[in-house]
VMD Tcl script that draws the C-alpha trace (Angstrom):
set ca {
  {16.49 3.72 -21.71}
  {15.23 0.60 -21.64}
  {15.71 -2.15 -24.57}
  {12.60 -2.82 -26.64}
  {12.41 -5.96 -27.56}
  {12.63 -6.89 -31.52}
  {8.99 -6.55 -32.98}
  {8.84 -9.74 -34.60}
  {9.14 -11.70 -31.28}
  {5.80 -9.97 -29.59}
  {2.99 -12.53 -29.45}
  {-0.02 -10.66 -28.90}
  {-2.96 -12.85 -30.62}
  {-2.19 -16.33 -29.21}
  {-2.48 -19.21 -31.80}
  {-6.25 -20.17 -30.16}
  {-7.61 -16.75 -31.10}
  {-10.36 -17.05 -33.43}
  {-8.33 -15.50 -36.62}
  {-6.34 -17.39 -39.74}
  {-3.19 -17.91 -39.59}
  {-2.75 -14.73 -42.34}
  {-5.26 -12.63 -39.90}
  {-3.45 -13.27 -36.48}
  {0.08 -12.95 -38.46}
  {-1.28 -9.42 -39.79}
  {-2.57 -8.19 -36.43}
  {0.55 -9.24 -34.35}
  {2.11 -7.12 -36.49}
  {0.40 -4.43 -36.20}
  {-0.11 -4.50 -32.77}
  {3.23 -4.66 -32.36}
  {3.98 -1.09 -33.93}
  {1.65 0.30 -31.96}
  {3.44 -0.89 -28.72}
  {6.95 -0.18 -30.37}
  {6.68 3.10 -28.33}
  {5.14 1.62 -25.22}
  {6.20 -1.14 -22.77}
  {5.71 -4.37 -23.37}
  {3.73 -5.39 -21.02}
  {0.53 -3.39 -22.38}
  {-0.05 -6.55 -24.99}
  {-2.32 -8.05 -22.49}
  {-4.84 -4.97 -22.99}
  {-4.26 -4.90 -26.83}
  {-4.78 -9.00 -27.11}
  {-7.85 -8.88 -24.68}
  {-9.54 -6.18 -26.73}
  {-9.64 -8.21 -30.09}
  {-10.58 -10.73 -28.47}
  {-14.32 -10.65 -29.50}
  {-14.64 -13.94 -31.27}
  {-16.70 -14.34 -34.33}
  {-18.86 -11.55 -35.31}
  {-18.79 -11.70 -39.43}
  {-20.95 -13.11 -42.19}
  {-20.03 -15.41 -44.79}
  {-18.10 -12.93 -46.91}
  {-14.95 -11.82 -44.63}
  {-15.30 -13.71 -41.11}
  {-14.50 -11.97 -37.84}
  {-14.62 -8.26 -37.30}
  {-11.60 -7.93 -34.85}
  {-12.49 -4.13 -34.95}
  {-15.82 -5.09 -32.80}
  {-14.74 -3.18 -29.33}
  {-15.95 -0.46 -27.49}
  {-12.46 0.36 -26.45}
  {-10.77 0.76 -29.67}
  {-9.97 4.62 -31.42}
  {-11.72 4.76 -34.57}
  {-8.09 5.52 -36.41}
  {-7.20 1.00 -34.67}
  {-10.81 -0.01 -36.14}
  {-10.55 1.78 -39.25}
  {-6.92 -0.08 -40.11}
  {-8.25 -3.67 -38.83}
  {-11.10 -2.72 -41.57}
  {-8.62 -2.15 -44.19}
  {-9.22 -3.70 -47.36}
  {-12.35 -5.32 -46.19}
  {-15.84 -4.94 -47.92}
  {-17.15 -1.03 -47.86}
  {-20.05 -1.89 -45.55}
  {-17.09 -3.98 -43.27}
  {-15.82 -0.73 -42.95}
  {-19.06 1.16 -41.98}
  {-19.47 -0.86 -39.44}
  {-15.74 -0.33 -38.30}
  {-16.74 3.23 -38.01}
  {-19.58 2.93 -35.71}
  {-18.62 3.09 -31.88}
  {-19.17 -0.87 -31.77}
  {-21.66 -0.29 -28.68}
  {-24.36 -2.57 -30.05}
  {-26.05 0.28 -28.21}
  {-29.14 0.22 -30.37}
  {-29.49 4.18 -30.41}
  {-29.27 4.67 -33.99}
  {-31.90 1.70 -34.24}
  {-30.27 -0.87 -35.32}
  {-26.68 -2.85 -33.89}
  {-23.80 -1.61 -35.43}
  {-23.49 -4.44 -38.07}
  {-26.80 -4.03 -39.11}
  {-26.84 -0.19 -39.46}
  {-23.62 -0.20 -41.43}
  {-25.42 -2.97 -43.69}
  {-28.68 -0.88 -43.85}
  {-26.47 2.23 -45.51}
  {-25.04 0.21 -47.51}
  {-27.57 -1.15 -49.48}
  {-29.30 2.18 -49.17}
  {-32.19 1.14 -46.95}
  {-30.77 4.01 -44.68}
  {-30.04 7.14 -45.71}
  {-29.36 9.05 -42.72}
  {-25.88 9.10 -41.77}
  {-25.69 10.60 -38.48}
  {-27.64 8.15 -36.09}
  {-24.30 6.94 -34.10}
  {-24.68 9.10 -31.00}
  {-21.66 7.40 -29.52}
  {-19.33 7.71 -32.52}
  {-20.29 11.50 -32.39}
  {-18.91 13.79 -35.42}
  {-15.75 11.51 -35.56}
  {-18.07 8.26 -37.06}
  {-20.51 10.90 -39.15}
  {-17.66 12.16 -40.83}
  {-16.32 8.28 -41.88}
  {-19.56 7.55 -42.98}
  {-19.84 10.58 -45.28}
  {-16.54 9.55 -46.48}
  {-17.43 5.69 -46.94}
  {-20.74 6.87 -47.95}
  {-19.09 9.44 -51.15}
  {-17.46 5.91 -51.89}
  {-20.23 3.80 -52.23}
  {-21.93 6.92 -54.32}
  {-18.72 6.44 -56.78}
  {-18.55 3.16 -57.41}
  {-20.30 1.28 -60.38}
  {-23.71 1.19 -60.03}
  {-23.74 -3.04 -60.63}
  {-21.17 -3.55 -58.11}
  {-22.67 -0.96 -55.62}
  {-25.23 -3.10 -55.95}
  {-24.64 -6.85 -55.39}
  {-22.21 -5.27 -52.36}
  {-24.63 -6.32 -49.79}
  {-28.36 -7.69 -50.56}
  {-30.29 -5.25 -48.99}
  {-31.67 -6.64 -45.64}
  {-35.57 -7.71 -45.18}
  {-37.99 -5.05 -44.29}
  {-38.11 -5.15 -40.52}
  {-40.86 -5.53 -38.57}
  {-42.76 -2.34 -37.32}
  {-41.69 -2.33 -33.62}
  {-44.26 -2.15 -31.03}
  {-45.05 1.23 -29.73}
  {-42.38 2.07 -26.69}
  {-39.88 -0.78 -28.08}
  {-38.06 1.67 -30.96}
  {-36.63 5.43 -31.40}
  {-38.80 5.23 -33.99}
  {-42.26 4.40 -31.85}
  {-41.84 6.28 -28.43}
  {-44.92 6.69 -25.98}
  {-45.15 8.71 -23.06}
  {-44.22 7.81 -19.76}
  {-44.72 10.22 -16.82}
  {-41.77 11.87 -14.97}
  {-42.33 10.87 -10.90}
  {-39.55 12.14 -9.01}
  {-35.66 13.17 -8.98}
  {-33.57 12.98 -5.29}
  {-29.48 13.63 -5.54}
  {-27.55 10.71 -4.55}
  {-24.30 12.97 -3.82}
  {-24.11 14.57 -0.38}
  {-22.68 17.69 0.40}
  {-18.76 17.85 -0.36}
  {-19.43 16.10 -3.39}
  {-17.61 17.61 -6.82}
  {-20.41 15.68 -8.76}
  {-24.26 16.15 -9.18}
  {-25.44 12.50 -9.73}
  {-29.20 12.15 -9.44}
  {-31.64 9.47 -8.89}
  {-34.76 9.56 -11.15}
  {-38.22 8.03 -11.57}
  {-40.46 7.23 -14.06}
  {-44.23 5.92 -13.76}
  {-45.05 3.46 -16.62}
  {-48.14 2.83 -15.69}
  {-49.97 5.02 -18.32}
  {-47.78 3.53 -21.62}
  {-47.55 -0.30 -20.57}
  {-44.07 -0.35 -21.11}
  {-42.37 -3.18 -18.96}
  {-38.17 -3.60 -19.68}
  {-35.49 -7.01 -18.60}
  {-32.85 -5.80 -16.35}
  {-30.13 -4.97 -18.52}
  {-32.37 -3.28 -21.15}
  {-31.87 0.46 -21.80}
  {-34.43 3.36 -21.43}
  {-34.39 5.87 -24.06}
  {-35.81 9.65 -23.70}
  {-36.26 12.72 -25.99}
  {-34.92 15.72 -23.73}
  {-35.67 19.24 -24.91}
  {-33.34 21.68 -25.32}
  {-33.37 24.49 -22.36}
  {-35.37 27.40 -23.60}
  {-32.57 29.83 -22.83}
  {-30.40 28.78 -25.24}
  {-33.33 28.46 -27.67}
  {-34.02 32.19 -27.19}
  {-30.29 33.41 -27.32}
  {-30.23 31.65 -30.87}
  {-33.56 33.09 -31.87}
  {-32.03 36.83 -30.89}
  {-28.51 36.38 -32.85}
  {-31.00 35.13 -35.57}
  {-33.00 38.38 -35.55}
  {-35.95 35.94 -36.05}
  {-39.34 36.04 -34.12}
  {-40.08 33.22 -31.67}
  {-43.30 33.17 -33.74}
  {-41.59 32.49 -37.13}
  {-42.87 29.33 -38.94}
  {-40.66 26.93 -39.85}
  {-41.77 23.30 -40.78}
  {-45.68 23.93 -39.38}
  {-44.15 25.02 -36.12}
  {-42.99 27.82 -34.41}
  {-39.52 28.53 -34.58}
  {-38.92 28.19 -30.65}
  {-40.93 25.16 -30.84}
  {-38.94 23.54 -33.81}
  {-35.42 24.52 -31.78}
  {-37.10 23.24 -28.68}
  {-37.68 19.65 -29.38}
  {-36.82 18.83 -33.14}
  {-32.76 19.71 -33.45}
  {-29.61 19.44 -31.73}
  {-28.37 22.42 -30.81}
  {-24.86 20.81 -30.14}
  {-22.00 20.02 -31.46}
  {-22.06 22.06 -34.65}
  {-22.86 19.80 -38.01}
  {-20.60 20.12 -40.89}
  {-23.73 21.14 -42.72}
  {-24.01 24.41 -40.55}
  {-20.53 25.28 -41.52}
  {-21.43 24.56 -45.26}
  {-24.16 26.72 -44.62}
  {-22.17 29.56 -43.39}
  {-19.62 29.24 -46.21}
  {-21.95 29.65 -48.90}
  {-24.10 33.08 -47.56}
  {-20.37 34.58 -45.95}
  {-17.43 35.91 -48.07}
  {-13.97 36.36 -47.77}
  {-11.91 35.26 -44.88}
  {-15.10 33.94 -43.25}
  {-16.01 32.03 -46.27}
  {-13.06 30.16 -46.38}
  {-13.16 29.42 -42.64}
  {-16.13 28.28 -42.70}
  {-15.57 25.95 -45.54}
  {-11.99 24.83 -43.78}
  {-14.39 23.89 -40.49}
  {-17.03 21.94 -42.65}
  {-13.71 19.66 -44.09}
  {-12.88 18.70 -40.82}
  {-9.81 21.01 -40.61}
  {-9.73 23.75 -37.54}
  {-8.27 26.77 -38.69}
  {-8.57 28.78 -35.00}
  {-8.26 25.89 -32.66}
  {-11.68 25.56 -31.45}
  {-13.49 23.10 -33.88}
  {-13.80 21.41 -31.02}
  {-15.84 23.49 -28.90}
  {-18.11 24.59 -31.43}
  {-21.83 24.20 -30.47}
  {-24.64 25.86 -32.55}
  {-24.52 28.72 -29.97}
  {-20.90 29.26 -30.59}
  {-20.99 29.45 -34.47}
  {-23.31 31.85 -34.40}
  {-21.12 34.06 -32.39}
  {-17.96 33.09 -34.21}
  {-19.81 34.23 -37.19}
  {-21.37 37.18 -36.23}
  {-22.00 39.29 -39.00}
  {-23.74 36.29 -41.13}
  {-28.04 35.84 -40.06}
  {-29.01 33.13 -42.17}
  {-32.45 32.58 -43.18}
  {-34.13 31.00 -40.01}
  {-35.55 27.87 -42.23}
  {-32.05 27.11 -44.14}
  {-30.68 27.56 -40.47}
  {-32.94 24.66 -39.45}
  {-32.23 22.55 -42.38}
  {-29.07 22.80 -41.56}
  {-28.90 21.12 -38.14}
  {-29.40 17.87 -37.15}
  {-32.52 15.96 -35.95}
  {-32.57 15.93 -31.69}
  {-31.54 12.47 -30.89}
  {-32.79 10.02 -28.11}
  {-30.37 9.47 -25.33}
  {-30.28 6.53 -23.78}
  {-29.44 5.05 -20.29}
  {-29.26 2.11 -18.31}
  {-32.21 1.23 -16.39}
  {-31.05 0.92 -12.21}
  {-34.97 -1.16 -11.88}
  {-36.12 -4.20 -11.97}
  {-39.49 -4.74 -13.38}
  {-40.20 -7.94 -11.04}
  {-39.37 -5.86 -8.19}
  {-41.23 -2.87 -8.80}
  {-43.77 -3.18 -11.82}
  {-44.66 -0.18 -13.58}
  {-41.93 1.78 -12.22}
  {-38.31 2.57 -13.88}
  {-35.52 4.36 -12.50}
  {-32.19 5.91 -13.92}
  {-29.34 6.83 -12.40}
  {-27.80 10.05 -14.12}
  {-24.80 12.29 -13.83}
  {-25.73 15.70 -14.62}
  {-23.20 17.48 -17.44}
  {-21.80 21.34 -16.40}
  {-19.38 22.79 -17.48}
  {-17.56 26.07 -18.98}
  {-16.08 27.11 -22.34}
  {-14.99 30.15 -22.74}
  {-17.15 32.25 -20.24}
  {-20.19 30.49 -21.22}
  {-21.97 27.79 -19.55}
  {-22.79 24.64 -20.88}
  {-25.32 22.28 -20.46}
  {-25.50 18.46 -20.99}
  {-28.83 17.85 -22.92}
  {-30.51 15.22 -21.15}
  {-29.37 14.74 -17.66}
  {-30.11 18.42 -17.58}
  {-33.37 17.67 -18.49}
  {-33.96 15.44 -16.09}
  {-32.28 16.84 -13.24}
  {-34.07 20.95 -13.65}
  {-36.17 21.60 -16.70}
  {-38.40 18.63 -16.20}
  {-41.54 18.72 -13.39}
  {-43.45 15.70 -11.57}
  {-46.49 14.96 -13.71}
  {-44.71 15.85 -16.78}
  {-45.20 13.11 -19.62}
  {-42.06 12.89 -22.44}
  {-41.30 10.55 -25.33}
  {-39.46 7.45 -24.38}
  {-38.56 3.84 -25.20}
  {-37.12 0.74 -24.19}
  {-34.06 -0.41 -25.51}
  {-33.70 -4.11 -25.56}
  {-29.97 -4.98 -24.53}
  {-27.90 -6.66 -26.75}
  {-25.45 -9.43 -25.01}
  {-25.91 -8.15 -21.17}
  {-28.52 -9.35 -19.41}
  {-28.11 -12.19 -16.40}
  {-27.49 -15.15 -16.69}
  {-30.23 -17.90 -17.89}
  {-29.22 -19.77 -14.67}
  {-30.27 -17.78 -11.57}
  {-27.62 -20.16 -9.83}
  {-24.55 -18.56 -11.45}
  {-22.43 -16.67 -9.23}
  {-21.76 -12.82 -11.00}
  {-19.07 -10.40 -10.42}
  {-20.34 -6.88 -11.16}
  {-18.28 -4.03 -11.78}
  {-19.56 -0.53 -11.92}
  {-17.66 2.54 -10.95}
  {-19.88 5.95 -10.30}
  {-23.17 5.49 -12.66}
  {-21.57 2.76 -13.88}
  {-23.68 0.80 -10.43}
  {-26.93 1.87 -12.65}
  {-27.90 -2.03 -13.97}
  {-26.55 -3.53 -10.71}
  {-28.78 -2.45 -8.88}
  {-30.77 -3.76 -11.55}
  {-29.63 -6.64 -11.38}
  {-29.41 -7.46 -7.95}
  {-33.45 -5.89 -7.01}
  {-34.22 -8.43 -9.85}
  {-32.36 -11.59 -8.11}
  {-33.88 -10.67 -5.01}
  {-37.36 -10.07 -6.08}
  {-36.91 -13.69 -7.98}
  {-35.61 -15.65 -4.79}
  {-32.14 -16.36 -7.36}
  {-30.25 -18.84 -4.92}
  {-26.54 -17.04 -7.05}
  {-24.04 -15.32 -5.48}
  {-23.42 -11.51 -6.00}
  {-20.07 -9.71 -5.77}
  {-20.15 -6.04 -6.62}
  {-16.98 -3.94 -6.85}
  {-17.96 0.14 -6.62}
  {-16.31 2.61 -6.45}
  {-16.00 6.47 -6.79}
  {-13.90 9.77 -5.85}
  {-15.13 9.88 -1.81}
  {-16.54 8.00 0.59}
  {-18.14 10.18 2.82}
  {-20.18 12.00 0.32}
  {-20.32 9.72 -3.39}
  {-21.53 6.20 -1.89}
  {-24.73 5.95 -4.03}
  {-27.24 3.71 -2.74}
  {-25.29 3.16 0.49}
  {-28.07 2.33 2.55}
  {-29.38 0.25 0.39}
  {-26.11 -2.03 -0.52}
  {-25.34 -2.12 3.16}
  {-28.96 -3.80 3.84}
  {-27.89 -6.52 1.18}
  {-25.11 -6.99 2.10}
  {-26.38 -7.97 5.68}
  {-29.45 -10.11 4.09}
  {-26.89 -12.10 2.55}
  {-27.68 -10.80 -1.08}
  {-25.15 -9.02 -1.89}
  {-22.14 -11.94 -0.74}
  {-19.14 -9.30 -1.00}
  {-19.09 -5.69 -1.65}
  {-15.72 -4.23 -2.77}
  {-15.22 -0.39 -2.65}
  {-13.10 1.86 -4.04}
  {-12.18 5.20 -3.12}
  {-9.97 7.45 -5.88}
  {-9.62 10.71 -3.42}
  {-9.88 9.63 0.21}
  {-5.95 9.04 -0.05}
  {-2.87 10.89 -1.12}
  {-2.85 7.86 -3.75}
  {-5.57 7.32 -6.10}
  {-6.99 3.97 -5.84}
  {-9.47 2.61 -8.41}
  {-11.65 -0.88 -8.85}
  {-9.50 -2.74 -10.86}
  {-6.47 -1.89 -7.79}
  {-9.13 -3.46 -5.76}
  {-10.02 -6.43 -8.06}
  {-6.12 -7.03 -8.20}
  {-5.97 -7.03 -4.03}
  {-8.60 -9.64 -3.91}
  {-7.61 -11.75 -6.83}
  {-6.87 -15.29 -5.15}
  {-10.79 -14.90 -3.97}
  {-11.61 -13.49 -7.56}
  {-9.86 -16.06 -9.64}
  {-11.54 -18.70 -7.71}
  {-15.23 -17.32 -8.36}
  {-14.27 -17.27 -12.04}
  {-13.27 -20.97 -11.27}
  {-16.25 -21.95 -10.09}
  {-17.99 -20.34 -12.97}
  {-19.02 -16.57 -11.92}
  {-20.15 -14.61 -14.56}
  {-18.45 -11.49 -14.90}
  {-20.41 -7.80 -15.94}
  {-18.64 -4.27 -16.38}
  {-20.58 -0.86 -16.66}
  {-18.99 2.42 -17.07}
  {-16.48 4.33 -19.27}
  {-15.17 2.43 -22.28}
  {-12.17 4.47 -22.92}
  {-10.37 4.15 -19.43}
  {-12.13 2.36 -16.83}
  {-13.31 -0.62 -19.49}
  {-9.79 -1.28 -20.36}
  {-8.10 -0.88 -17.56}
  {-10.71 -3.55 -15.65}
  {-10.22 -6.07 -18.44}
  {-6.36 -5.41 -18.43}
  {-6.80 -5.98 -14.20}
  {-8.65 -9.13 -15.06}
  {-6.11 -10.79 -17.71}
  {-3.27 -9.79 -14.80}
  {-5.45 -12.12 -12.09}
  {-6.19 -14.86 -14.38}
  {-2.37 -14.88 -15.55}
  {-1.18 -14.99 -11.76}
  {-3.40 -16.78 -9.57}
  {-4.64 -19.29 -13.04}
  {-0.85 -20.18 -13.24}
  {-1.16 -18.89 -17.08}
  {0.83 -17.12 -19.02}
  {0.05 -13.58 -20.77}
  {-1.12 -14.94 -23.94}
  {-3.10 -17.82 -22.34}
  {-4.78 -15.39 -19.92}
  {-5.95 -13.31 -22.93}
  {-6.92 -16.20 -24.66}
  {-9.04 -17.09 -20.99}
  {-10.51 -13.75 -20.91}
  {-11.58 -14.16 -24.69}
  {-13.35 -17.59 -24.29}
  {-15.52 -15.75 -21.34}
  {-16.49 -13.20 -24.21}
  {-17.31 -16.20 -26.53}
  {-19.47 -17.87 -24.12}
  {-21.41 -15.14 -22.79}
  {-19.47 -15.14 -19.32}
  {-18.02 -11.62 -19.62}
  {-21.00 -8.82 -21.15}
  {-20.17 -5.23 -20.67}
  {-22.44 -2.05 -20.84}
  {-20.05 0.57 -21.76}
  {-20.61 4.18 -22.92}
}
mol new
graphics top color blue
foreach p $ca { graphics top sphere $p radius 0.5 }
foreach p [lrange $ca 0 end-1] q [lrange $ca 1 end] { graphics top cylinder $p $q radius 0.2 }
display resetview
């Protein structure tokens, strides 16, 4: 085995970092014990992803747990001791995603003061945030009503959104087309889609994010209905039942409040499970792959009441995506590019909500709710001269394209790198045609592909950022901006880990000051990621 070097002597937060001397002493140290089991060498990714600069308020300074990339267990210890609403926010999934409405700051504030009551807007943070809330939430509930209080002031009312610019105020947009950008041979179903705005008004900034209200698929809606022994035709809320299950509630994962549900009208054995699964605890080993669908069979023998069955779910929540269109270059048009969900539990299939939607249920001419999502720190840059280096693996291409259709509808005299990449060549080059053309206008300057199953070896885009790294490390140089879009748990860290290794060797820096590099991009506005 190899020798692991004494904790005390790993540097991970260089002394230029944006914490005290008490905050960067505390987080080397705990950084450290994560690593005690891990080489050395994975500091870089650790130092990089704190890195966020100053994201606070006057109270407690910095919020070091502000990263996409970070396990809620890392964000909830940075938060420790910290204000309660400091750790709200450490909860959310630190997208900035606007989904539940607000940013994450300012949604963990709202709750807080008790301008928000509803605890499950955090699509991204899924049942793992909900359940921290709750918890958090039980706290602030508990503690003396003066301090509870003067925690936070509660924020200013905020301005009533225009119609199309909120969750809150959608409009409908028409549904144009849908064309599959995978060709046969492909193991994924990625799709192309268009929207007419026309009819709403709606216009969007490259970077922004559209948001839509999918339906469920009436199939499922029907097999729940039956294992109800309910009548489509039963009225729940002024609706239908079908209707209500349709478009009003999420029919997956299971809430906590389902389980609670089942615990109180079941006995028994059942009772107790049920009440085990609404703690968090998984008593058979499939909490996890519990949809509505699937409670109802686990617990067979219990029909509850089709309206407390309702109550009991949660409210259908937008989805959002990032727009592959830019306004100047098409007005009144918006595209998406989407990777349709399948897959199989048990012997049942499942069904991703949305890019379902959009890739079957929904027809040309059909109108459904949507919204624009104004970005929040990823958008081009104010200087159409900058040079950018965009990287976006599979979907992750979505707001490059963007991006580059608006620079060429704008004449933008900056240069354009793009690293893409996905499993084949032959069969999972989206926009191929289309790339290839800018490429030979001179728009797109270089255009770096990766392939991760064309080989015996997989190879990924940050193996090809690291192959062309002298060439890379001098765009930074010369002041590229640099962009990422895609996965946040692998792809997002392992590209920023790729990028501290370049700036390190071919910067003539060391570790630390190649973190620190990548973390004064952040600052300035140089590195912006879209991550999901």
């Amino acid at each position: 085995m190899n020798q692991m070097t004494p904790l005390p002597r790993i540097e991970i937060i260089p002394a230029s970092a944006p914490f005290s001397e008490a905050q960067r002493s505390w987080l080397n140290g705990f950084f450290a014990g994560l690593l005690s089991e891990g080489p050395a060498s994975l500091s870089a990714e650790f130092g990089a992803a704190v890195m966020q600069g100053p994201a606070g308020d006057s109270d407690d300074g910095e919020a070091p747990w502000h990263d996409q990339t970070m396990p809620i267990a890392v964000r909830m210890k940075l938060a420790q001791g910290r204000p309660l609403r400091r750790r709200m926010m450490a909860a959310m999934a630190q997208q900035d995603c606007g989904q539940c409405g607000y940013n994450c700051n300012d949604y963990s504030d709202a709750i807080a003061s008790k301008a928000e009551a509803r605890l499950n807007l955090c699509v991204p943070g899924g049942k793992e945030t909900a359940r921290m809330l709750k918890a958090l939430h039980e706290e602030l509930e508990k503690a003396p009503k003066a301090a509870s209080s003067a925690a936070v002031a509660a924020p200013a009312p905020a301005a009533v959104a225009e119609p199309g610019r909120s969750r809150d105020h959608p409009v409908p947009a028409t549904f144009v087309s849908r064309r599959l950008l995978n060709k046969p041979g492909s193991e994924k179903e990625t799709w192309h889609i268009d929207f007419d705005l026309t009819g709403c008004g709606l216009d969007y900034v490259v970077g922004d994010s559209f948001g839509i209200f999918a339906r469920n698929e009436l199939g499922l809606v029907d097999q729940i209905i039956a294992m109800l022994g309910a009548s489509h035709l039963t009225e729940v809320n002024g609706k239908t039942l079908r209707e209500v299950l349709t478009s009003d509630v999420s029919l997956s994962p299971a809430p906590d409040t389902l389980f609670e549900l089942f615990s109180f009208i079941s006995g028994g054995a059942q009772r107790e499970k049920a009440r085990a699964l609404a703690q968090g605890e998984d008593p058979d080993g499939d909490a996890a792959t519990l949809d509505v669908m699937a409670t109802l069979q686990k617990f067979s023998n219990v029909r509850p009441h089709p309206e407390a069955f309702v109550e009991a779910l949660e409210p259908l929540q937008p989805r959002l995506y990032s727009i592959s269109s830019s306004h100047n270059a098409t007005p009144g048009k918006l595209s998406l590019t989407v990777d349709c969900v399948r897959y199989v539990i048990g012997k049942r299939r499942r069904l991703g909500l949305a890019s379902t939607f959009l890739a079957e249920r929904i027809k040309p001419g059909d109108e459904l709710k949507v919204y624009v999502q104004k970005a929040h720190g990823f958008a081009l840059p104010q200087d159409p001269a900058t040079p950018i280096i965009m990287i976006g693996p599979g979907t992750g291409i979505a707001p490059f394209r963007a991006f580059l259709l608006d620079r060429k509808a704008t004449g933008a005299p900056g240069r354009n790198w793009l690293f893409f990449g996905h499993q084949r060549s032959d069969c999972d080059f989206f926009y191929a045609d289309e790339l290839n053309a800018m490429k030979i206008s001179g728009l797109l300057t270089r255009l770096s592909l990766a392939w991760s199953r064309d080989g015996d070896k997989k190879f990924y885009v940050q193996d090809r950022m690291r192959e062309v790294g002298r060439e890379l490390w001098t765009w930074l140089a010369e002041g590229a901006s640099v962009y990422i879009c895609g996965d946040a748990k692998r792809m997002a860290k392992d590209v920023e880990r790729a990028l501290v290794d370049i700036v390190a060797q071919f910067g003539a820096r060391s570790t630390d000051e190649a973190v620190s590099f990548v973390g004064e991009l952040k600052k300035k506005g140089r590195f912006q990621q879209d991550v999901y």
